[in-house]
N, C-alpha and C positions, 0 to 999 in steps of 0.2 A: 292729810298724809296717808288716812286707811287707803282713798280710794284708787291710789295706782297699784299699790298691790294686790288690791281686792280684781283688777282686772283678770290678768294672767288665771285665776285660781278657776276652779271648776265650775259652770253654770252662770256667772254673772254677765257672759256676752251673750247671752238670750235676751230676745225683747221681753220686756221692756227695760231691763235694767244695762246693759250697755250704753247707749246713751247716756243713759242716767249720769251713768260711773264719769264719763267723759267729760259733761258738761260738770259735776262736781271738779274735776281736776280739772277744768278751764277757770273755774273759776277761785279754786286755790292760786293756779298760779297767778291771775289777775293780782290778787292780793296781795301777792309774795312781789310784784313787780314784775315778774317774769312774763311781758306782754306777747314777745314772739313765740312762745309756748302756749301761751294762753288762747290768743290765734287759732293756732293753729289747732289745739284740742277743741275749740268751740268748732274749729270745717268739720274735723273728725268727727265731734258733735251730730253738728247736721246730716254730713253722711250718712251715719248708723241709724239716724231717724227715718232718713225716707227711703235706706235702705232695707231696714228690716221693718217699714210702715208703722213705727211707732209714731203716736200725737208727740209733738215737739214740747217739751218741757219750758221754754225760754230762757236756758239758762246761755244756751248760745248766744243772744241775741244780748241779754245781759252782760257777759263778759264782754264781748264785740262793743256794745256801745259803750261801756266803759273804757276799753281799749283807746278808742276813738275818740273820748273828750281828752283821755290823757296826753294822749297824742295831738291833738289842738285840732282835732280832724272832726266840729262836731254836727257838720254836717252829713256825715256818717254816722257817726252815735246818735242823730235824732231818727235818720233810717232804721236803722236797728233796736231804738227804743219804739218807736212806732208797731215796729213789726210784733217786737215783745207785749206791746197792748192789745193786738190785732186777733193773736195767740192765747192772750188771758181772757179775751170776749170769747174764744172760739171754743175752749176749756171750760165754759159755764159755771167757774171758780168765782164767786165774787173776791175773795180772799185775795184769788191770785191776780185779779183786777186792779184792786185797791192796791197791792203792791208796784205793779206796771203802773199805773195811776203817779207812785208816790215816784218813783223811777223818774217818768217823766218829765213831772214838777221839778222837780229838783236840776235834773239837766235844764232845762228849758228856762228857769231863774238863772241858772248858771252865764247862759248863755242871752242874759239879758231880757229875757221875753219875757216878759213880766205879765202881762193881761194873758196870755195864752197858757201860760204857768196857772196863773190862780185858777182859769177855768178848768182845768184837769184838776186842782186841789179839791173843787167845790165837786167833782163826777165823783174822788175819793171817799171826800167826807160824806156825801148820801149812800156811796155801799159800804164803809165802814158803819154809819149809823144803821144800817140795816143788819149786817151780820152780826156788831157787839162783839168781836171779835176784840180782845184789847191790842194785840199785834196791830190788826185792822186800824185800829183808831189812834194809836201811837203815829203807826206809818202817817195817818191823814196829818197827824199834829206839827210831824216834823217837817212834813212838804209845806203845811202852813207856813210855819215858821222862814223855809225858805224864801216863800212867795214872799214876805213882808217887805214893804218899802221901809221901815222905820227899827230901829235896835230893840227898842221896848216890846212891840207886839214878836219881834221874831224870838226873844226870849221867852216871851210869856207861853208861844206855843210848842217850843222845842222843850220846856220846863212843863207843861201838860205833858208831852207826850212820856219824856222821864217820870211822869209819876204816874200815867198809866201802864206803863212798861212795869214799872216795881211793882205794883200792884197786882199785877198776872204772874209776875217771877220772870218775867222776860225779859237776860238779863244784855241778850244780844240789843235788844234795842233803848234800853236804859243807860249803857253805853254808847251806841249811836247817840242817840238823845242828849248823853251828857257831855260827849266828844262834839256837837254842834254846838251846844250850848256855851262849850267854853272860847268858843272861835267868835261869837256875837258877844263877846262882854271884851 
């Protein structure tokens, strides 16, 4: 909610942070449902990026491919998650890898692909093992979880990932974690 009004106000449409502001309010409205707003804030997004040459954030690309599955459109959403991993290589972010990573996994179980799924879990879980990140390794646990063919193993690692989520105090993804968890029981 801060971030449409924080637009209008003085200095925030300076690069880098106007995009910024845009792809946040892309991706509230994503959440809110609001997808032809969301849309449309993510082009907006992109605009301001290559228009005032700022590095792309991915949150375009995020909203966009979430858009996309909700929409049953996920051959779009895998473009747009692609893109979002392409942008977190290019970002030198392991962090923000392992997130694109977990992004992916998830869509891509979603959508069936199960051996192409795990293999993005497994590029995960080695940069999460490497940054020690708990966000990081939460993220890895819960794309586990997705990738799993069987109820047991997807519990056991959406239930990792909740307890390294509490463990850090992050409690955005202890809820992820525990909003997964209760969909596989």
């Amino acid at each position: 909610p801060w971030a449409a009004p924080a637009c209008p106000a003085p200095g925030p449409l300076e690069p880098p942070l106007a995009p910024l502001l845009t792809g946040l309010r892309a991706y509230g409205a994503w959440v809110r449902g609001e997808f032809t707003l969301a849309v449309s804030l993510a082009e907006e997004t992109r605009g301001l990026e290559a228009t005032l040459a700022t590095a792309p954030s991915g949150l375009a690309e995020r909203v966009l491919a979430n858009v996309f599955y909700m929409r049953d459109r996920s051959d779009l959403g895998h473009k747009e998650g692609d893109r979002q991993v392409e942008l977190a290589k290019a970002s030198g972010n392991d962090s923000r890898l392992v997130h694109a990573f977990y992004m992916s996994a998830v869509a891509l179980s979603s959508d069936g692909r199960y051996d192409e799924a795990q293999h993005v879990v497994a590029r995960a879980r080695v940069l999460a093992e490497k940054t020690g990140c708990p966000t990081d390794l939460a993220s890895a646990a819960v794309a586990e979880g997705f990738v799993s063919r069987n109820e047991s193993d997807a519990l056991d690692a959406v239930v990792k990932s909740d307890r390294i989520a509490r463990a850090a105090g992050n409690r955005w993804m202890s809820g992820l974690s525990r909003m997964w968890a209760s969909g596989v029981v």
